[in-house]
N, C-alpha and C positions, 0 to 999 in steps of 0.2 A: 813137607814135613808138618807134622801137628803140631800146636801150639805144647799141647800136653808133651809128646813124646820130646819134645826135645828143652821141655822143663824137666820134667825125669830122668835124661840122659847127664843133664848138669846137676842135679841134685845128686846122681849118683856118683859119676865123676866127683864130688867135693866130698861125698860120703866116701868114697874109697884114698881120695887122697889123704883126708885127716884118718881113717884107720892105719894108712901108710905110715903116719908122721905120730901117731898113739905106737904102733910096734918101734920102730926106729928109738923113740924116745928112751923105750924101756930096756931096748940092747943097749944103750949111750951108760944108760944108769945104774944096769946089772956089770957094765967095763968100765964103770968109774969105781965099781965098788971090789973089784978084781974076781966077781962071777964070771962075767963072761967074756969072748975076747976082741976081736979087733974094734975101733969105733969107726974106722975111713967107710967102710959099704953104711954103714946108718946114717952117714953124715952126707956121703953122696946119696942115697937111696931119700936123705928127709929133702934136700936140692931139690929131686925130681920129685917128690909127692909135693911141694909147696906150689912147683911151678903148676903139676896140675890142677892143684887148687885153683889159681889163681885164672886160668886157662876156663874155667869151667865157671868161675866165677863173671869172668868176661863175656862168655857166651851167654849168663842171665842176664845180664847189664844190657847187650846187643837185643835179646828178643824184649826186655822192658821198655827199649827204646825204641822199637818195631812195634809192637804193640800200644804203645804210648800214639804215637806217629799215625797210626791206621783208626785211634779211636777221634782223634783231634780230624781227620779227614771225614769220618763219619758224620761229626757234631756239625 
């Protein structure tokens, strides 16, 4: 795998989980205000978009840490 591709693949995984967790927010806050209805799926559905975050965030941490590792072998 490319170094790119699988910077992009994490940048979008973290862009899609925080859009995840931007809609969630606004069903939470349209059912706090008695717009709209149940809050249990936005509250598990924001669960699952943090963990992806957080998943996608670990995989730039891993290739920074690869990267870091292969340029200290170089020097």
């Amino acid at each position: 795998m490319q170094v790119n591709n699988a910077f992009n693949t994490a940048i979008q995984g973290i862009n899609r989980g925080m859009d995840g967790l931007n809609r969630n927010a606004a069903s939470i806050a349209q059912a706090s205000t008695g717009e709209g209805g149940d809050v249990v799926q936005p509250l598990v559905e924001s669960k699952i978009n943090k963990l992806q975050v957080e998943a996608n965030v670990r995989m730039l941490q891993a290739q920074d840490q690869m990267i870091g590792s292969l340029l200290d072998e170089m020097a």
